[in-house]
C-alpha positions as CSV (number, residue, x, y, z in Angstrom):
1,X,76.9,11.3,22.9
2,X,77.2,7.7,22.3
3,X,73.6,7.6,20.2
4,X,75.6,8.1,16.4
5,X,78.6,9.4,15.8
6,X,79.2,11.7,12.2
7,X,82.0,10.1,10.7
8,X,82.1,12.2,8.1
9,X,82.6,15.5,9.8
10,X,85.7,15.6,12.1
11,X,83.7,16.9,15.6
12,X,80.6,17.8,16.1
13,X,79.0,19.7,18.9
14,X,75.5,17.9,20.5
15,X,72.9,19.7,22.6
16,X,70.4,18.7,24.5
17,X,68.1,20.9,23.1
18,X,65.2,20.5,20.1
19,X,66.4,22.1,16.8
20,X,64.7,25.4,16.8
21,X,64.6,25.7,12.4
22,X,62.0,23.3,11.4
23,X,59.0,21.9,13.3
24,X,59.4,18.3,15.3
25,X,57.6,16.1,17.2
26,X,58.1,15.8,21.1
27,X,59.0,12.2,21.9
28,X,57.2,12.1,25.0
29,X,59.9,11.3,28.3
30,X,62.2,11.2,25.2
31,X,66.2,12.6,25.7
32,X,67.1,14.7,23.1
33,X,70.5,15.3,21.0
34,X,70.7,18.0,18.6
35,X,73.7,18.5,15.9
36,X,73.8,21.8,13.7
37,X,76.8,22.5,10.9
38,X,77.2,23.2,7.4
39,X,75.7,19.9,6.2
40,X,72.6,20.8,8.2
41,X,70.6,19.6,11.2
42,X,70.8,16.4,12.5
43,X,68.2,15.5,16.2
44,X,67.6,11.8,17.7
45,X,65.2,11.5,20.7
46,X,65.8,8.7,22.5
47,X,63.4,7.1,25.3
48,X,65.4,4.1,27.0
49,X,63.0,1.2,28.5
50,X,63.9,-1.6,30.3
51,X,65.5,-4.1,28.0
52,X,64.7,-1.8,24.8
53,X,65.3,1.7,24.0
54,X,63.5,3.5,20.7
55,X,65.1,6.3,18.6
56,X,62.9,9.1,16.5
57,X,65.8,10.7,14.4
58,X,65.0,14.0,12.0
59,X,67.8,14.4,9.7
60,X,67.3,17.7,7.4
61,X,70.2,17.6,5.0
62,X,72.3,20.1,2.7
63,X,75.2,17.2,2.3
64,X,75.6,14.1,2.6
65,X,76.7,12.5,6.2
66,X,77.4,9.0,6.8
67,X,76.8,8.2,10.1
68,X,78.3,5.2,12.6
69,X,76.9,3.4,15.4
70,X,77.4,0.1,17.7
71,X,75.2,-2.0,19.4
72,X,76.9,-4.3,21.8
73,X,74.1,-5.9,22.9
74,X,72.3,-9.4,22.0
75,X,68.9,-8.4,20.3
76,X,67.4,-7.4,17.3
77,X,67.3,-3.7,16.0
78,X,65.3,-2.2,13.3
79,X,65.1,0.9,11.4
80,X,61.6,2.1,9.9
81,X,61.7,5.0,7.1
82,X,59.2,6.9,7.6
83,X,60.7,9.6,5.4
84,X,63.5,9.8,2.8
85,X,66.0,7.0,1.7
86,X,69.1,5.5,3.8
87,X,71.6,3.3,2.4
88,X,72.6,0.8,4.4
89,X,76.2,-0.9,4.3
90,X,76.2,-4.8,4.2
91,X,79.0,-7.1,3.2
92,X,81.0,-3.9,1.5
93,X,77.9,-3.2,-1.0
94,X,75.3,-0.6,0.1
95,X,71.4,-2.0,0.8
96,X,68.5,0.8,0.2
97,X,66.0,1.4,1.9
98,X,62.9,3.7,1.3
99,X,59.9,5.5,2.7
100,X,57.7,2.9,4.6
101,X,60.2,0.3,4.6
102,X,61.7,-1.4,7.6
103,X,64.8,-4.1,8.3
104,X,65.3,-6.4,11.1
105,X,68.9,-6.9,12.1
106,X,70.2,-9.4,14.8
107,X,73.1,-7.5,17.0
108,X,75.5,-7.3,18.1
109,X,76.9,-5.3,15.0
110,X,78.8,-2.2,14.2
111,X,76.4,0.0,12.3
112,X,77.4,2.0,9.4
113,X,75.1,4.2,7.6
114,X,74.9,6.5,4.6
115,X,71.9,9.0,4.4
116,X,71.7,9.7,0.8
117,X,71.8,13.7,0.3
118,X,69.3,13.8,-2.8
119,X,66.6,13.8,-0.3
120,X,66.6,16.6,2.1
121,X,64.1,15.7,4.8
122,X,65.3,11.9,6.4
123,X,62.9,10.8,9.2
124,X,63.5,7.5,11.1
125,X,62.2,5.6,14.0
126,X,64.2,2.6,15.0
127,X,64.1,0.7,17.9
128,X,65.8,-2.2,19.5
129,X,64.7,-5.3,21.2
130,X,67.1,-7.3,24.0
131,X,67.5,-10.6,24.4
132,X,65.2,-11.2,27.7
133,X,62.3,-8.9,25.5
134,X,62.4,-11.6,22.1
135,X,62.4,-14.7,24.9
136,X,59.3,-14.2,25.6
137,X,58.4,-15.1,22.1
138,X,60.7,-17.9,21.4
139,X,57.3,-20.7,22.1
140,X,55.7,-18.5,18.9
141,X,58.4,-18.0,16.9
142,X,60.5,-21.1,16.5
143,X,63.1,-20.5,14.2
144,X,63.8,-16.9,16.0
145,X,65.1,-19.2,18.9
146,X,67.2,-21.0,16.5
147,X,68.4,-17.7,15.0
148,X,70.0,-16.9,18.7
149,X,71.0,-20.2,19.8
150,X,73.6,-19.9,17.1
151,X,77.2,-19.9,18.9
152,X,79.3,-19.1,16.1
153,X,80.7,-15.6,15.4
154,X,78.9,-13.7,12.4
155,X,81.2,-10.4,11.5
156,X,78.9,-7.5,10.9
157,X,74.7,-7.6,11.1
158,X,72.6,-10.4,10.2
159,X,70.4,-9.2,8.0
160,X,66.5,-11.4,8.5
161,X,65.3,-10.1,5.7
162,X,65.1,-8.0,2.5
163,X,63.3,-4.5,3.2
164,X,59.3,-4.5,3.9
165,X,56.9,-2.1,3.1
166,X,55.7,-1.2,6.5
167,X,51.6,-2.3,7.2
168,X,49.0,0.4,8.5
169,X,49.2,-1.6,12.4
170,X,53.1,-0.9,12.5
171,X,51.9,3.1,11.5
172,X,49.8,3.0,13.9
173,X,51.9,2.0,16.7
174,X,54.6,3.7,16.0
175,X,52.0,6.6,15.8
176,X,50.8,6.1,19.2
177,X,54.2,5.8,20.5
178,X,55.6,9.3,19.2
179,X,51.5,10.8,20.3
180,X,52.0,8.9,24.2
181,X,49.0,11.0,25.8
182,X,50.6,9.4,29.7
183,X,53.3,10.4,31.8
184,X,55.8,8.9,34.1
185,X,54.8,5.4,35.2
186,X,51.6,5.0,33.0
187,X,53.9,5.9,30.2
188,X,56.2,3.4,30.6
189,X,53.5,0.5,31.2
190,X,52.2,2.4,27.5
191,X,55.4,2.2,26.1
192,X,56.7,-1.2,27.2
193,X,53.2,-2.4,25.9
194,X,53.6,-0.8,22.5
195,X,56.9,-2.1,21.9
196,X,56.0,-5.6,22.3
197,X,53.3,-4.9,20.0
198,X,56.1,-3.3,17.6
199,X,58.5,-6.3,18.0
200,X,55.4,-9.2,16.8
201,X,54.1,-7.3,14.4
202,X,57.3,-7.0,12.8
203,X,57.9,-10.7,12.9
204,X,54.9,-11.2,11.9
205,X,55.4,-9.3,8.7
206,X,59.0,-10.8,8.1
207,X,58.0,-14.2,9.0
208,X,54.6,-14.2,7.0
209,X,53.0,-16.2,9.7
210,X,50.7,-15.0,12.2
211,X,51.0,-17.7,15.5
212,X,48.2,-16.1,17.0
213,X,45.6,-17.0,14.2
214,X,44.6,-20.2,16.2
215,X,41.9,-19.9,18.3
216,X,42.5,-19.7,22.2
217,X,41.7,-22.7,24.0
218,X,39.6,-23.2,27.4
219,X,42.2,-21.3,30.0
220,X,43.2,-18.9,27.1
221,X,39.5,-17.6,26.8
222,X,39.0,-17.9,30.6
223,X,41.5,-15.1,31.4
224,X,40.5,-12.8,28.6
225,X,37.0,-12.9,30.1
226,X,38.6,-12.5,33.4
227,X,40.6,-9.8,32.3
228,X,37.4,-8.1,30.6
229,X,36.0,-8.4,34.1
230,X,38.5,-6.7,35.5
231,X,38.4,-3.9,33.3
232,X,34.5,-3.3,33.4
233,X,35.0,-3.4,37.6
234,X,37.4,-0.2,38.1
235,X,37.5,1.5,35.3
236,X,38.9,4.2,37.3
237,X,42.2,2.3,37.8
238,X,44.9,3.5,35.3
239,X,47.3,1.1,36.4
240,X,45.6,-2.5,36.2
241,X,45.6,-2.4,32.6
242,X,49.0,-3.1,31.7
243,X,49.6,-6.3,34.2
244,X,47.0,-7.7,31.5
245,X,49.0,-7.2,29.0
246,X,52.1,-9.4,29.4
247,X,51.7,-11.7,26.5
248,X,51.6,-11.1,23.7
249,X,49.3,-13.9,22.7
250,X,46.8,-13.0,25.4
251,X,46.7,-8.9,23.8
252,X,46.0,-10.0,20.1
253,X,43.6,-12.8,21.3
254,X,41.7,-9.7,23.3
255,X,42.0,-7.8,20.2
256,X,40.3,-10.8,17.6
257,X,37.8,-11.8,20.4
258,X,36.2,-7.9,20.9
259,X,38.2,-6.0,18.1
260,X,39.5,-4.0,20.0
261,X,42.5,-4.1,22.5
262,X,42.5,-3.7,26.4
263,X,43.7,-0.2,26.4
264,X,40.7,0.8,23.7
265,X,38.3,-1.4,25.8
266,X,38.9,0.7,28.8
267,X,38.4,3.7,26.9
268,X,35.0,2.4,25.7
269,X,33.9,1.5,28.9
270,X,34.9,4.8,30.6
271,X,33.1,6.7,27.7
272,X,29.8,4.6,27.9
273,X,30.0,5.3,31.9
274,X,30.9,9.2,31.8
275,X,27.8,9.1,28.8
276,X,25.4,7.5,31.5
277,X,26.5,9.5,34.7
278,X,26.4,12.7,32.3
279,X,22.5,11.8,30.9
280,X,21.9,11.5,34.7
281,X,22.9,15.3,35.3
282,X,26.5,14.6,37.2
283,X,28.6,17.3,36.7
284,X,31.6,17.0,34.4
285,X,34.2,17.3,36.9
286,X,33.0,14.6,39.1
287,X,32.5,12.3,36.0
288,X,36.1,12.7,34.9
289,X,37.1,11.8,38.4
290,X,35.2,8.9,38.6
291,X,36.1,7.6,35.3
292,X,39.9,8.1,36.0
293,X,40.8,11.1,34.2
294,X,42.1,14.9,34.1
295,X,39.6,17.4,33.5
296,X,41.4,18.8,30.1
297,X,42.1,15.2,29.3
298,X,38.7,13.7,29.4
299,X,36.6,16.6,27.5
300,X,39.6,15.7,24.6
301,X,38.7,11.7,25.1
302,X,34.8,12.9,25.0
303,X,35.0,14.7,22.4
304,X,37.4,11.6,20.2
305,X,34.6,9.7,20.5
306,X,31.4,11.2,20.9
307,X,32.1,14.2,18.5
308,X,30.9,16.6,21.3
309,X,31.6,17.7,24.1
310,X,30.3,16.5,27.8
311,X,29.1,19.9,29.0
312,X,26.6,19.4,25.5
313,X,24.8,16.9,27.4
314,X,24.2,18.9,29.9
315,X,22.8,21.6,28.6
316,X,20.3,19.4,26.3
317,X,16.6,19.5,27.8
318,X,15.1,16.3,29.5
């Protein structure tokens, strides 16, 4: 497994199996690498995009570990605590981080890391970001251009910043990432949407500036109304939705503009429609048909945000 390696413990046998002792989230379309020993259980599910991959990593300690890894690659990493504490080796001193914290680090680096063993339960998500990914915010974020147009050699990781206390819209996305409701090629338009979402918001936060917070000019506003045109026009069609979203600029100006993103304005549109071909006495099949979903998947998406469920409508009198 070339995910971590346990430094501390002299060989270690991985499966490709969830741990079966304590409960865990399913990364959806996630691989899975699962260590068990005397210091306790150690799983990482990684799902591998195209020029990122994401980690969810349980660690449920009896000892301490300390834990190695390498990225080769030009990019930015980062590490999110969701739970527990990780101590972080910089310059030969240690650097904590805590619950709801996250760190950006430019690589390549060799990683080493020392999960502290007062806390049991160690939860993670980390992700990284290539090169060709962070380009395509280079026009928003200056001085991230400058960071990587730097030619000389910098032993170890470059730290961008001291560790954040992570806001309620990183939650969230890491939230929706870990809860993916698609599969196979919706999934990774989801995914490779939500980690472009990840990767500004977390500049964002380490930067303190937001370069979306001007407003959008003529052609700017012109393709988010053509875009919400789009949307209205087939809401059946899964797949249209994420060739809208290939700027980032253009998603969070869809977002301030009808506070809400594409994704959530789809799902409002298909909901209003399902509501109105419901009312009109269409059977619940057919309306989940012709509003682009599963049966079992669009009672669930009825019921999220109507409270009830379709068949209710029907049986109400006229």
């Amino acid at each position: 497994m070339s995910i971590i390696e346990i430094i501390s413990r002299s060989h270690v046998d991985w499966k490709q199996e969830l741990p079966k002792q304590f409960p865990i989230i399913r990364f959806p379309g996630a691989s899975v690498y699962t260590a068990e020993a005397d210091f306790g259980t150690v799983c990482v599910q990684r799902y591998e995009g195209t020029n990122y991959h994401m980690d969810y990593s349980i660690f449920s300690l009896q000892q301490q570990i300390d834990l190695a890894g390498t990225v080769t690659e030009s990019g930015l990493y980062t590490r999110i605590v969701l739970s527990g504490l990780v101590r972080q080796k910089l310059d030969g001193s240690f650097l904590i981080q805590r619950k709801n914290q996250f760190l950006l680090f430019k690589t390549p680096f060799n990683n080493f890391t020392s999960l502290n063993y007062s806390a049991k339960l160690h939860i993670c998500f980390e992700a990284f970001f290539s090169l060709p990914l962070i380009q395509e915010l280079f026009d928003l974020f200056p001085a991230l251009k400058l960071l990587f147009d730097r030619k000389e050699f910098v032993p170890g990781p470059i730290k961008l910043h001291s560790p954040i206390h992570v806001d309620i819209e990183t939650h969230n996305i890491v939230n929706k990432v870990l809860k993916c409701p698609y599969e196979k090629d919706l999934r990774t338009h989801y995914f490779d949407s939500r980690v472009r979402d990840l990767l500004f918001n977390l500049l964002v936060q380490a930067s303190n500036t937001n370069p979306v917070d001007n407003d959008p000019d003529d052609f700017e506003m012109a393709a988010i109304r053509n875009a919400q045109d789009l949307i209205s026009a087939d809401i059946k069609n899964h797949f249209q939705v994420p060739e809208l979203l290939g700027q980032t600029r253009f998603k969070v100006l869809f977002k301030k503009i009808f506070n809400m993103g594409p994704y959530e304005y789809l799902q409002q549109q298909r909901m209003i429609k399902a509501k109105e071909l419901l009312e009109q006495g269409m059977q619940v099949k057919e309306v989940a048909a012709l509003t682009g979903y599963r049966l079992t998947r669009f009672i669930n998406a009825f019921r999220n945000y109507y409270g009830t469920t379709p068949g209710s409508l029907l049986r109400k009198p006229k």
